[in-house]
N, C-alpha and C positions, 0 to 999 in steps of 0.2 A: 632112155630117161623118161620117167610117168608125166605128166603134164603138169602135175604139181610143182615139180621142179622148173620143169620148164618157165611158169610164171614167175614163179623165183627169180630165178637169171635173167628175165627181160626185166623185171622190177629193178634187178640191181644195176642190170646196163642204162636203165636211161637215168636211173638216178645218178650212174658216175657219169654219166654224159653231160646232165645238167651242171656237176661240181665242174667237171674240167669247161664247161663253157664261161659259166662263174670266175674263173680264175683265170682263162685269158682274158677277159674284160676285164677282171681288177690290174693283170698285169700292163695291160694296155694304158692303164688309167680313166677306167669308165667306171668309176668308184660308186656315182650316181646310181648310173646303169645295173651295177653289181647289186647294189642295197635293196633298188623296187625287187630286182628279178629273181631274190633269193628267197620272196613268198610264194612264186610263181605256182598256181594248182598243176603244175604237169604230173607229178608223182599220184596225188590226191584223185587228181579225177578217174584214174585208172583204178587208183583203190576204192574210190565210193561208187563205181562201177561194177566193181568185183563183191562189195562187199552187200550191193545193191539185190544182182543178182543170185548172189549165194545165199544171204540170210534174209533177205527180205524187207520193208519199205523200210515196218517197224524197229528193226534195229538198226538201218541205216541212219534214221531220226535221231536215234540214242546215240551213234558213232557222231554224225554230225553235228547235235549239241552239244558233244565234248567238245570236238574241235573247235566249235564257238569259244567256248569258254579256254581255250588253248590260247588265245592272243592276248590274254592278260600275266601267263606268266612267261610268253615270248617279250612282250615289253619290258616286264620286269627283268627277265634276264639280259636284254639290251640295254636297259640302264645302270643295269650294273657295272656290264663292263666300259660303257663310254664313260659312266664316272670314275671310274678306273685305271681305264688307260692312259699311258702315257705318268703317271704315279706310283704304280706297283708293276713291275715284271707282268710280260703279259700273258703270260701262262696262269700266274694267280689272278688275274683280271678274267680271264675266262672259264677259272676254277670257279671262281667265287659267284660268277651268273652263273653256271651250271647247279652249284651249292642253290643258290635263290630259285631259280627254275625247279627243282625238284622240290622246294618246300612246300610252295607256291601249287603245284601239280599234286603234289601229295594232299593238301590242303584239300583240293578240288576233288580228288580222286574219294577222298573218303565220304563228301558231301554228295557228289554226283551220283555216287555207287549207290549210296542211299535212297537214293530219287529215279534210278532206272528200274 
């Protein structure tokens, strides 16, 4: 297997690592716990690491002010669905922030494109 892959499968294992950790805290009832730790940079720092050394300061700047600009339609898609839930089936409660989250992203994607 070329190493390319390689990073692949570590990327995906520690990111299923962090869901299943996620999920026995929420199932434990560390709901708190669950909320902070589900922005955690663990996945992120390996990626602006990677993305560091691969392409350079200059386009880690440009990856990194996206992701700036990323927790405004993370909010927006969390208020969607806490307004939501518990109202509408919670599959459309989390249809409908995903619907808003992509608007919101799409929105940014064409503004930012512009500006990098």
């Amino acid at each position: 297997m070329s190493a390319g892959y390689t990073d692949i499968l570590i990327k995906s294992a520690l990111g299923g690592l962090l869901i299943a950790v996620l999920l026995v805290l929420a199932r434990l009832g560390k709901h708190v716990i669950t909320g902070l730790l589900i922005s955690v940079p663990a996945i992120s720092l390996y990626t602006w690491w990677w993305v560091g050394k691969s392409d350079g300061p200059e386009k880690l700047r440009i990856s990194l002010r996206a992701a700036m600009w990323s927790a405004i339609p993370w909010v927006i898609y969390l208020a969607v669905v806490y307004a939501l839930v518990g109202r509408v089936p919670l599959l459309l409660a989390l249809a409908a922030g995903v619907v808003a989250w992509l608007i919101v992203v799409a929105l940014f994607a064409v503004v930012l494109q512009g500006r990098s």
